[in-house]
DOTI-238505 format. One line per 8 residues: number of its first residue (from 1); their letters; for each residue x, y, z of C-alpha. Coordinates in Angstrom, 1 decimal. Last residue first. Example, Ala and Ser with C-alpha at 12.3 -4.5 7.8 and 13.67 -1.06 7.14 Angstrom:
BEGIN
2 = sa = 13.7,-1.1,7.1; 12.3,-4.5,7.8
END
This chain:
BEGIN
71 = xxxxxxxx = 7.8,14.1,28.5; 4.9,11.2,28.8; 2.2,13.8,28.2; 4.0,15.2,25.9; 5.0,11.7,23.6; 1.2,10.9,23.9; -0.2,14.0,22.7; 3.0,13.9,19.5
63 = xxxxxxxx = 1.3,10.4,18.5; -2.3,11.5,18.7; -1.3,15.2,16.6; 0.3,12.5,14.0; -3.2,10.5,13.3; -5.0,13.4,14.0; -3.8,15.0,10.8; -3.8,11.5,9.1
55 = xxxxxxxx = -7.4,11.4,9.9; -7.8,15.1,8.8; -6.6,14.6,5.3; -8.3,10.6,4.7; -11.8,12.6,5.5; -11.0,14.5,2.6; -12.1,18.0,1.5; -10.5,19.3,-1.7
47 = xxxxxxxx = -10.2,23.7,-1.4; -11.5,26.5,-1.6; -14.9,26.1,-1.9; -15.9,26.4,1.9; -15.5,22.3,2.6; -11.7,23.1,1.8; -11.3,25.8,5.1; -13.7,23.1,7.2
39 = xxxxxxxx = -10.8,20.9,6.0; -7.9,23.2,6.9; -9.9,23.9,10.5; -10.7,20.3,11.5; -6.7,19.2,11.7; -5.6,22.6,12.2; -7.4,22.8,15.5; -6.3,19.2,16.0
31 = xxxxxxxx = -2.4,19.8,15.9; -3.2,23.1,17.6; -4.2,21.0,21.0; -1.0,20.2,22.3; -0.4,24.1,22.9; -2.4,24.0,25.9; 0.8,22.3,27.2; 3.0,24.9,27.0
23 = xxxxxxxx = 6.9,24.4,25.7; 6.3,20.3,24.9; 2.6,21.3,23.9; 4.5,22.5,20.5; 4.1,18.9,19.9; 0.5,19.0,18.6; 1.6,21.5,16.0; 5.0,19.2,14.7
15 = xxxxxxxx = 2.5,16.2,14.7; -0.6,17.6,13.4; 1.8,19.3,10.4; 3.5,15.8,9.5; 0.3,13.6,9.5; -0.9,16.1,7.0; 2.5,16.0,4.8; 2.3,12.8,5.1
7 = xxxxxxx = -1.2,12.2,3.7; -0.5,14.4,0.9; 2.8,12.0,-0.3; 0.2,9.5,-0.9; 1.1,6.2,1.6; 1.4,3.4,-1.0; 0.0,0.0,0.0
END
């Protein structure tokens, strides 16, 4: 199965956001934010909505939640 480079990116940005949290831990959150905001952002017209986007989104802003709360 080939992981679309799109998909990374996504799981990528909820990562690096959610790990902010690291410096303040309120910060963990922005890895979600972004995750629904960019795809309410596409559902407006400007954009390709994809359930697959904010799933990987998540995907990474999970991973970095758990590495914070265990820093």
């Amino acid at each position: 199965m080939r992981i679309q480079k799109d998909k990374v990116a996504h799981f990528i940005i909820g990562f690096s956001l959610s790990m902010l949290g690291i410096f303040w831990l309120p910060l963990v959150l922005l890895g979600f934010i972004f995750g629904f905001g960019k795809e309410f952002y596409d559902l407006s017209g400007r954009g390709t909505p994809e359930v697959n986007d904010v799933i990987a989104t998540l995907i990474g802003a999970v991973i970095a939640m758990g590495i914070v709360v265990l820093v």
